[in-house]
N, C-alpha and C positions, 0 to 999 in steps of 0.2 A: 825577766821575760825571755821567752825562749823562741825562736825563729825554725819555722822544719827546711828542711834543706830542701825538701822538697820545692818550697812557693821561695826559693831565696831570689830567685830571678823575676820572679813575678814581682815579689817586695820591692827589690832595686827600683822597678819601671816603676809602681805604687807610689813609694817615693818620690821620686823624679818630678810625678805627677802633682805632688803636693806642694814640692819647691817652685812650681812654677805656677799655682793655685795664690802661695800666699805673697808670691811676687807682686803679683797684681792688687792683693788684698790685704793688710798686716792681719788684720783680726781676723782674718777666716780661720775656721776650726771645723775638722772633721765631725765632731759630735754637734756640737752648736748648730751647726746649719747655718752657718752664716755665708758661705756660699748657695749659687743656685744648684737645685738636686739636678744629679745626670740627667741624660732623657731615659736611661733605662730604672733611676730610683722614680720615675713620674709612674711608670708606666709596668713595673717587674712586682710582684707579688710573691713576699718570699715568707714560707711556712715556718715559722721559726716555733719548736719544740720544746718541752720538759719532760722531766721523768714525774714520778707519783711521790713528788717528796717537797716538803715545802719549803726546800733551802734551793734545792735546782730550779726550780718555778720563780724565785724571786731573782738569780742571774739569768732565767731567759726572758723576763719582763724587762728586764736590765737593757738587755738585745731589743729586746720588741720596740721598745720605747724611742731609743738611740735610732736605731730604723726608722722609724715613724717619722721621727722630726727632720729627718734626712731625704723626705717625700717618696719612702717607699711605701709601699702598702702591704700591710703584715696581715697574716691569717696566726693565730696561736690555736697551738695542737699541746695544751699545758696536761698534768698529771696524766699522760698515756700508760704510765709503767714502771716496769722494772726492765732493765735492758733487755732482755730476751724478748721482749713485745716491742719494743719500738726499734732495734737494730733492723732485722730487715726494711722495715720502713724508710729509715735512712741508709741505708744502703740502696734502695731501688732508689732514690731521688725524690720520693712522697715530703719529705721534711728538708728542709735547709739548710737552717742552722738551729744545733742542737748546743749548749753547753753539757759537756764530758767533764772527765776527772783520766789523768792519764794514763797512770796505772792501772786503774780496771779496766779499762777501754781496751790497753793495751793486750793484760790477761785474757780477756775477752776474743779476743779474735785471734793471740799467737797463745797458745799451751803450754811450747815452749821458751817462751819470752824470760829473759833471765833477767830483769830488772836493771838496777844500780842507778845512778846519779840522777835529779831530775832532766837535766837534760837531757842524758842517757835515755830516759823512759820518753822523752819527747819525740825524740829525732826516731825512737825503733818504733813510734806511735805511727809519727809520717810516714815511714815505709810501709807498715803494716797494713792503714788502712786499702779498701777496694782504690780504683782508677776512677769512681763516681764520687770520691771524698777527699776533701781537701783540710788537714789540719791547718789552724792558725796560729798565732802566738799562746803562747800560756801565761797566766796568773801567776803573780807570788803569791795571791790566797790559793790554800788547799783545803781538803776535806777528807782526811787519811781516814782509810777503815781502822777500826781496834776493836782487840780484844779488852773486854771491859767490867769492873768487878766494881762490889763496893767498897769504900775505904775501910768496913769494917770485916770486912772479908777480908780483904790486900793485910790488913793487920793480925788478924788471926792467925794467916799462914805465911806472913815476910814475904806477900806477895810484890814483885819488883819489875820482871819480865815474862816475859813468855814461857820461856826455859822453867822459870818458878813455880808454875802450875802443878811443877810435879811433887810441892810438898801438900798440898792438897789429898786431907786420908778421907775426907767424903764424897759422895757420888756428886758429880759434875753436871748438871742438865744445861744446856747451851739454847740461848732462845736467838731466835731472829729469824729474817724471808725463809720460804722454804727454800728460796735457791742455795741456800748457804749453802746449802750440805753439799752440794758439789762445786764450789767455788773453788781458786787454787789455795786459799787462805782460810779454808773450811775446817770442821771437824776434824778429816781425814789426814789434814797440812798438820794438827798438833799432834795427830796420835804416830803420822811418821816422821814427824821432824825430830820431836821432844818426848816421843812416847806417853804421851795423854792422854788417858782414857776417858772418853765420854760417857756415859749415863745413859743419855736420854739426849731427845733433841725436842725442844716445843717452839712450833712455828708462831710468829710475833710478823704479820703480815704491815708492819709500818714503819720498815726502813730503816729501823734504830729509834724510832720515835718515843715519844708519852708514855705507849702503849707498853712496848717493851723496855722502858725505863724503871716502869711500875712494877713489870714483875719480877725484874733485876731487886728491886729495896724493897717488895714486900717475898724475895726467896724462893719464887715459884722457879726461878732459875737462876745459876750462880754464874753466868759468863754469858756474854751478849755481845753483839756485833754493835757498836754505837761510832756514828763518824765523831771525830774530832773536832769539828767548828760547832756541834750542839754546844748549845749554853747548859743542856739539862747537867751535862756532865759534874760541872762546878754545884749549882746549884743544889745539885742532887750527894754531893761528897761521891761522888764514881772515880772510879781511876783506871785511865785506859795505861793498859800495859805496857813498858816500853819492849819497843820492837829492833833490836840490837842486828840482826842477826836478816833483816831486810823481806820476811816474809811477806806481810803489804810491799807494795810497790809505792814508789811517789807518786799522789793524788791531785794533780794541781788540773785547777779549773781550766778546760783548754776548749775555742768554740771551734767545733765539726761540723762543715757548712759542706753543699751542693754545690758542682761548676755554675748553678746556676745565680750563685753567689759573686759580684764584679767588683772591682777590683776597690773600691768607692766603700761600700761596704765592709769589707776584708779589712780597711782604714781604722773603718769604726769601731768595728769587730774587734782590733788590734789594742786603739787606744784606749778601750774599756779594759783587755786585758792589763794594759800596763796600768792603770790604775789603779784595780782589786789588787790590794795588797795585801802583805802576811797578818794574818790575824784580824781582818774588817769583816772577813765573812762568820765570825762569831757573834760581833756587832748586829750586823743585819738578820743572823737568826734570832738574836734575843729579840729585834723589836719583832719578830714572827712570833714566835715561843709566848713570851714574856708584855708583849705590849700591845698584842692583838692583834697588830697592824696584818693589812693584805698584801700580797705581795706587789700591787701596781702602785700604792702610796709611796713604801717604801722603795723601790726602785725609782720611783720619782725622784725625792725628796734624795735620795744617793745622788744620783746624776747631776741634780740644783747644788748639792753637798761640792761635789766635785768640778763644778763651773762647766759640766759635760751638756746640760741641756738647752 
């Protein structure tokens, strides 16, 4: 769990606030609710966010929920998009609290953002974002972009890394969002990194989803942007490419909340972070994927999981 330097003085005082909470109380817990809500959780209404993806919708239910029981009162603004549609949003103050991923986030608004350690990518996240944004702790769950083939591909051509691509002697079509194409981790990122020529590019409008799972194993295209916590991956015999060489950034779940977010909150927001641990958010998408489940069951029944509700 990773701390921004930014809120580190704010956390101290946070703190402080808690030790002297459960002074009074042993069993109080920030998530429980077993203390009385502030007067600003009776009374603050905070918009808490997702992207258009069914694995970031099931950690901002996560949020919603944890909120809720804490006597805030939430509005959900769930599947609004792909970042380019809901960042300004949250940058004017429209949305609250968003769950991010920090590496993109962080691409996303420095260009030149030079990566390296998750930490690293945390702490350049805090600086980075506007003066209206406030990051908070990060997850041990992540959700890293990859490049993504099938095992019978990977086999064909001793595919291993990224670097590998280049034994590849047939035409290449890359699916996924249209944004891809200009992301820092795009087309353009293999062919001047590794010298990789693309093909073709066929837009697959859902995230790394189903959709472009299917036309990855039925060949309509041979390399796909698929995050890493999909279960399809396994299921599916895919193999996301290893990435030696740091072109993805570290992906770790991190919530990007408004000042209008207090400090009460920020608690919650925190201890759900330290939580989500490495590898549970592949869990929670299978029962998405695989068991049908909607995201506010499963986000329930985690939080019961985790003695958080």
């Amino acid at each position: 769990m990773f701390t921004s330097k930014r809120r580190a003085l704010g956390l101290v005082a946070g703190v402080a606030g808690m030790v002297v909470a459960l002074s009074g109380c042993a069993s109080a817990d920030p998530i429980k609710g077993d203390t009385a809500p502030s007067s600003s959780g009776d009374t603050t209404t905070l918009v808490v966010g997702s992207q258009d993806y069914y694995s970031n919708e099931i950690v901002a239910e996560i949020y919603a929920q944890a909120l809720e029981n804490n006597g805030y009162n939430v509005e959900r603004d769930f599947r609004i998009g792909v970042r380019e549609v809901y960042l300004p949003d949250l940058e004017a103050g429209k949305i609250d609290v968003f769950p991010e991923y920090t590496g993109s986030l962080l691409q996303a608004l420095d260009k030149n953002a030079k990566g390296g350690t998750k930490e690293e990518v945390h702490d350049a996240l805090a600086d980075a974002v506007p003066d209206t944004l406030r990051v908070l702790d990060a997850a041990g769950a992540s959700d890293q972009n990859s490049w993504t083939v099938t095992e019978d591909f990977a086999k064909k051509y001793n595919l291993t890394d990224l670097a590998s691509l280049k034994n590849v002697t047939e035409p290449i079509t890359v699916g996924g969002n249209s944004e891809l194409q200009t992301r820092p981790y795009g087309p353009k990122a293999l062919k001047e990194k590794y010298g990789i020529d693309i093909a073709g590019f066929t837009p697959v409008e859902d995230s790394g989803g189903p959709l472009t799972v299917k036309a990855l194993v039925d060949g309509d295209i041979q390399l796909a942007n698929i995050y890493t916590a999909d279960p399809n991956i396994k299921s599916n015999h895919l193999v996301a490419l290893k990435d030696p060489d740091g072109l993805f950034f570290p992906d770790n779940i991190v919530p990007v909340v408004s000042k209008k977010v207090d400090d009460k909150a920020i608690d919650i927001l925190n201890t759900i972070s330290g939580a989500l641990g490495e590898g549970e958010l592949v869990d929670l998408n299978s029962e998405s994927v695989n068991d049908k489940k909607q995201a506010d069951v499963i986000a329930s029944e985690w939080l019961k999981e985790k003695n958080l509700f």
